[in-house]
N, C-alpha and C positions, 0 to 999 in steps of 0.2 A: 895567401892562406890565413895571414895574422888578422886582417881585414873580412875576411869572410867568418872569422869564428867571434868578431868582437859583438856583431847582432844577438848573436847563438848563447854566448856567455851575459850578454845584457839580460837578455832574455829569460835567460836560466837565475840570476842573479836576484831578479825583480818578482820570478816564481818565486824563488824560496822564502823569501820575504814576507809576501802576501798570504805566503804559507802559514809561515809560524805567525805573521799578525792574526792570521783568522785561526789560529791554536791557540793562542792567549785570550782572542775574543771567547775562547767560548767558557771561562772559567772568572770568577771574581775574588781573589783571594783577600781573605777581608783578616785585620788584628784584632783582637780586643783582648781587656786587663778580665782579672778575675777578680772586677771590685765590682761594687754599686754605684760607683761613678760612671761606670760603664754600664749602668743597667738596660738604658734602650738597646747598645749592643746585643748583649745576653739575653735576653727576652726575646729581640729579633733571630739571634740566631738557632736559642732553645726550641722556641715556637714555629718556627719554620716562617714569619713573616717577611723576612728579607728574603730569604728563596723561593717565595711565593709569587715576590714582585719583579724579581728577575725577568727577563728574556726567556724564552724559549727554547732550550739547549743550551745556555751560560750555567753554570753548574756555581754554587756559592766555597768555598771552600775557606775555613774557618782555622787560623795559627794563633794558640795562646801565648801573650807577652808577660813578662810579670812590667815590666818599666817604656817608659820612651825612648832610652839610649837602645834597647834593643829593637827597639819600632825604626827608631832614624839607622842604624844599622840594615836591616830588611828594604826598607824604601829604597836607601844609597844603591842596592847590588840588585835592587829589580825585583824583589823576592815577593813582597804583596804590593796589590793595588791599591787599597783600601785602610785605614786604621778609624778606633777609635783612640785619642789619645791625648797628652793633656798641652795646654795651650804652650808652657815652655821649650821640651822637645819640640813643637814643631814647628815653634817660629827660628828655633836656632839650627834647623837643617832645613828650614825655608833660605835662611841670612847665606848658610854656605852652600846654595843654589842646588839644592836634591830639587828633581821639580814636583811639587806638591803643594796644595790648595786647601784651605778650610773650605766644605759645602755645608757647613750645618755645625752647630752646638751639641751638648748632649747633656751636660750636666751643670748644674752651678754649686757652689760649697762641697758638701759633702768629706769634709776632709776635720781632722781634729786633734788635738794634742794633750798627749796622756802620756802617765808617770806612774811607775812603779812604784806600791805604795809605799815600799819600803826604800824610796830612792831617796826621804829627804826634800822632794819636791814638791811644793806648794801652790805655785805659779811660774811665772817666765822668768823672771828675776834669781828665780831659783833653779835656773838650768847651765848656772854658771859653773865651770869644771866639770860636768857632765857629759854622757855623751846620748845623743842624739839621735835616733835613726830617720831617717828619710828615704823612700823608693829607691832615687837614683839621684847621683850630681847632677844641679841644672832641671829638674824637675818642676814641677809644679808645689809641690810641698816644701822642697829644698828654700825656692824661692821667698816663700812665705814666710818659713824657719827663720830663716836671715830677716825679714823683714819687721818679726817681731824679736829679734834679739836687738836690734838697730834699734826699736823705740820701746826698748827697757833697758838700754847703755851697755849690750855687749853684741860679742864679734865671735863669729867661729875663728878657729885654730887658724882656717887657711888665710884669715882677712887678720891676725897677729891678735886674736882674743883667745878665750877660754874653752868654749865648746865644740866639740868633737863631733863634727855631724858625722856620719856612720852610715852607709849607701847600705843598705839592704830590701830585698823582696818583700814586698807587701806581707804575703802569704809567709814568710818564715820570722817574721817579730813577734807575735806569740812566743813561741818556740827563745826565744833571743830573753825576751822580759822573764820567761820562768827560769833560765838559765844564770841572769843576773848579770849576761852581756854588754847590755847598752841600758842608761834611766830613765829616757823618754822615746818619745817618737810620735813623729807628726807624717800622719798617714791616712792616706784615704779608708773609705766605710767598706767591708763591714767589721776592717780588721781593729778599729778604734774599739766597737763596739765590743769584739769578740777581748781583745785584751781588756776592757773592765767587766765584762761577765768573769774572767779570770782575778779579777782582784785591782788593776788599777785605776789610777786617778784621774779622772777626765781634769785637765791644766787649762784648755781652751774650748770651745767650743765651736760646729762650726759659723757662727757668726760674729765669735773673736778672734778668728784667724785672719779676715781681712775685709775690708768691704760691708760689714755689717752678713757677712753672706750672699750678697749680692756680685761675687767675681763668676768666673765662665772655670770653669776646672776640666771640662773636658772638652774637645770637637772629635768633628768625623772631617778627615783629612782622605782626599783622595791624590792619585797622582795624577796630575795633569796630563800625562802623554795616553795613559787610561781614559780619560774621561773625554780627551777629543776626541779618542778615536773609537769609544766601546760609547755614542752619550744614551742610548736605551738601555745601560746595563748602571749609567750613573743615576739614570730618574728610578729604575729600579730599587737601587740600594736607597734613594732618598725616599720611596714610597716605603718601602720597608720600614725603614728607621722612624718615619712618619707615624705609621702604622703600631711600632712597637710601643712609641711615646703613649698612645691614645690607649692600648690597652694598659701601660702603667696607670694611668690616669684613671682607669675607669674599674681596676683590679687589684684591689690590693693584695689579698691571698693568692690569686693568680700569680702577679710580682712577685710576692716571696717565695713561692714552691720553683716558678721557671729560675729566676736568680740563682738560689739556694740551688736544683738539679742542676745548673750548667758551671756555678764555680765549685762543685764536688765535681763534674765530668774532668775539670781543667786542674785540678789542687791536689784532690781526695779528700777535701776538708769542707764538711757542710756546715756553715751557720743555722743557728736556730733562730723558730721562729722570732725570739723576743728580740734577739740580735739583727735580726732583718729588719725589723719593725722600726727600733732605734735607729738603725743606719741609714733607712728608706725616708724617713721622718725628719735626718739634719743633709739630704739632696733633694735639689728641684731638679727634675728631670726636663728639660727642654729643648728644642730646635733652633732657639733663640741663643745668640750671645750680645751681650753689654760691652759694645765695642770701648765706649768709656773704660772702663775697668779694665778690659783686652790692652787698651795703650796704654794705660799706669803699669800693667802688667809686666810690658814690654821693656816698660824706665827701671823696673826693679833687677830685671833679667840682666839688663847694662850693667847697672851699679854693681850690682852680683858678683861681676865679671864674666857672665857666662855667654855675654855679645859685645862686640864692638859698638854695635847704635842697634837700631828700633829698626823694624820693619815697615814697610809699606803697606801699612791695613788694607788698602786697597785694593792690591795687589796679591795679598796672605790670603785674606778673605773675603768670598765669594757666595752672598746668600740670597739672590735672583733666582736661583730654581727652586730651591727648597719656598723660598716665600711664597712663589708661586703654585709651588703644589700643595701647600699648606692652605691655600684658602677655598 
């Protein structure tokens, strides 16, 4: 009897499976931030390009993040397929084996550091005993932070110096600067922009935060087990995302009103135009990333303490499709 039902139960076993894979095939659950580092995101997902490029019955389905640690959260438990999101989270939940892939770049710079104008602060040197906000620990900004307190001779609190980095949402530092909660903060566009229309001091810009401007500050991260097994739904999201870059490039006002309607859909908080402009003006929006700068990136992420070693670039990232449908 045990013997006769082991087919039966095989059988029934490899249905349900095949089942729910082709229930997950038919949906793409994609992250993105409600910044302008994300703008090919936000454009692709405003404008309907990425769901354009889809499959045919793959349904695009869209989860606002404010940071990475909650993107590497959602990844870890299965929750989306897709992120856009910044190069730190995702090589430090690539390192503790979540399975996921860079297929594509999104953004480069875009990020800048500003001071309350009543903080006292002048430059970097003078963000000693202060405190700091940044996204999230481990971020992309986070990383930088440190990089520039390192070559102006200080140390956040946790590394036994003075400054207080301070983990908070993009979107809720306005709100923190008028409050007189934290004195700086280094933070992606358009919320740099939007706290000096409020009153503060642009400290860095972004082509003195690292690289002259030339680092990778965001990818599009897919999950591996997704993209072997859905790959018409990964050339899709890459035609999309493709698609989204070409009309930043070729619209600017287009850019600002999709931007500007999809981080009011996701905040309730709309930038203006001149804040869009500013923000759109210190990001290059790209497909490309500068692997160079990607591995210095990597050594800083170490130092940090926010990894044991460096990733396998090779291995992290993956930019044969995308090059290939880019041309």
């Amino acid at each position: 009897m045990k013997r006769a039902l082991l087919p039966l139960l095989t059988l029934l076993t490899l249905s349900l499976i095949a089942s729910a894979s082709a229930q997950q095939a038919k949906e793409l659950r994609l992250g993105v931030f409600p910044n302008v580092t994300h703008a090919a995101g936000l454009v692709g997902v405003q404008r309907g390009l990425i769901q354009k490029n889809l499959p045919a019955g793959v349904k695009l389905v869209v989860r606002e993040f404010a940071n990475g640690s909650q993107i590497n959260e959602a990844f870890a438990a299965g929750a989306i397929d897709a992120a856009y999101v910044g190069p730190g989270p995702a090589m430090n939940a690539f390192m503790r084996g979540v399975p996921i892939q860079v297929y594509a770049g999104a953004a480069n710079a875009g990020a800048v550091l500003v001071a309350r104008k009543d903080s006292g602060v002048r430059n970097v040197k003078g963000l000693a005993g202060k405190k700091v906000a940044v996204p999230t620990r481990g971020s992309t900004q986070d990383i930088s932070l440190r990089h520039l307190l390192h070559e102006n001779g200080l140390k956040a609190t946790d590394e036994g110096g003075n400054v207080t980095i301070v983990p908070v949402d993009p979107a809720n530092m306005p709100a923190l600067f008028a409050a007189k909660q934290v004195d700086a903060a280094l933070v992606q566009e358009p919320w740099g922009a939007i706290m000096e229309t409020q009153g503060a001091r642009l400290i860095a810009n972004e082509k003195a935060i690292w690289a002259g401007g030339n680092y990778t500050t965001t990818v599009l991260t897919v999950n591996t087990r997704y993209a072997a097994a859905n790959p018409d739904s990964l050339r899709g999201l890459l035609r999309g995302h493709l698609a989204a870059i070409d009309f930043i490039k070729g619209s600017s006002a287009g850019t600002q009103k999709s931007v500007a309607d999809q981080i009011y859909a996701f905040t309730g908080k709309r930038p203006n135009t001149a804040e869009l402009f500013k923000a759109l003006s210190r990001t290059k929006v790209t497909w490309d990333i500068n692997l160079k700068t990607l591995a210095e990136y990597a050594q800083l992420n170490r130092e940090a303490g926010f990894a044991r070693d460096v990733p396998d670039l090779n291995r992290f990232v993956n930019l044969d499709l995308i090059r290939s449908l880019a041309k």
